[in-house]
C-alpha positions in Angstrom: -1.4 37.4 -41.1 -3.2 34.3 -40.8 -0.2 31.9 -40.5 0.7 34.3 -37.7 -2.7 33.6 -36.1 -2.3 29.9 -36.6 1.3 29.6 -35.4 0.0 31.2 -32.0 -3.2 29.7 -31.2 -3.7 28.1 -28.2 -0.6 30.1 -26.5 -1.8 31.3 -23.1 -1.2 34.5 -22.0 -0.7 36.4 -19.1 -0.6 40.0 -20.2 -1.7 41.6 -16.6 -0.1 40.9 -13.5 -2.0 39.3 -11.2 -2.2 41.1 -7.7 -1.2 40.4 -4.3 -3.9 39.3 -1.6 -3.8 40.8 1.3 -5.0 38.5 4.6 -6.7 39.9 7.6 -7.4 37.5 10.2 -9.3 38.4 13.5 -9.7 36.6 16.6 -13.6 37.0 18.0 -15.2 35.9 20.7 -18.3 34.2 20.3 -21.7 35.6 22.1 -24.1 32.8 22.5 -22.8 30.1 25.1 -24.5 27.4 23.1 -22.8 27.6 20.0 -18.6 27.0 21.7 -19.3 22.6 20.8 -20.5 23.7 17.1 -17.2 26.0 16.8 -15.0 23.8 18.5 -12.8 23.3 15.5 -12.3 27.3 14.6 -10.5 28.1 18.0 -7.2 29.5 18.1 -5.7 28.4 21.8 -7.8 30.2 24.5 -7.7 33.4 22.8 -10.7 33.0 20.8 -12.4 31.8 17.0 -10.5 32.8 13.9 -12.3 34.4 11.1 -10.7 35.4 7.6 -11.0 38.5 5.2 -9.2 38.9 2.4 -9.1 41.5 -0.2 -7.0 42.1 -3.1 -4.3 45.0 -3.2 -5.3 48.2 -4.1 -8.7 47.2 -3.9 -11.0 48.9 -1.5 -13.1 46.3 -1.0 -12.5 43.6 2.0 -14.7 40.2 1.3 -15.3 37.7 4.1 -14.3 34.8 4.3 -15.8 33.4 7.4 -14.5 31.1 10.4 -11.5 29.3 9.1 -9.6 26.3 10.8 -6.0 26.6 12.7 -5.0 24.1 9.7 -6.1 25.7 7.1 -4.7 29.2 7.8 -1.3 27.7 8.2 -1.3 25.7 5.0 -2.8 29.2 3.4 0.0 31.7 5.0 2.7 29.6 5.3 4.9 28.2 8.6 7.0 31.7 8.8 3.9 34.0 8.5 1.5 31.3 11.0 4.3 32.0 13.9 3.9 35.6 13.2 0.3 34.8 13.7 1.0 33.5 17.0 3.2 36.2 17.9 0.2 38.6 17.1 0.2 39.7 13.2 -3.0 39.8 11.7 -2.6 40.8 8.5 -0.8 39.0 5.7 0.0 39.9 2.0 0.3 36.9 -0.1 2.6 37.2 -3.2 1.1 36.5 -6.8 4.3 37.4 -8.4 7.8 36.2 -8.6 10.6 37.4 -11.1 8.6 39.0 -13.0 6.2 35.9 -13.6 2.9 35.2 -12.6 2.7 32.0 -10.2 
């Protein structure tokens, strides 16, 4: 039993899958006047200032993330799923699984 033990330490192991994330991004409009220069960089074209949720699937919890950066939502979706952004999704589920193996 021990030389069993031995031959597998330090193995890592992934026993449970992990799950998908699912992203809800929402486009708000600010109410103070005097905070548009200090948001400047979370504005999404005219429409309005991005913020991201996120929560993971089959979880009823949804966790903020807060005001996120055109940039940094496309480098977190993806090019395919940012011009579905454009073209009006807003909610995104984000793969933690391919072939069977956790990525």
């Amino acid at each position: 039993m021990d030389a069993k033990r031995y031959k597998n330490k330090g193995v890592r192991r992934n026993k449970k899958p992990l799950k998908n994330i699912i992203y809800k991004v929402e486009v708000i409009q600010l109410k103070d006047p005097t905070d548009y220069e200090r948001y400047e960089q979370y504005k999404f074209k005219d429409e309005g200032y991005l913020v991201l949720s996120y929560q993971y699937q089959n979880d009823s919890a949804m966790l903020s993330h807060g005001f996120i950066t055109v940039e940094y939502l496309r480098e977190l979706i993806g090019e395919k799923q940012y011009s579905k952004f454009c073209q009006g999704k807003r909610e995104f589920i984000i793969q933690r699984r391919i072939d069977n193996k956790n990525i």
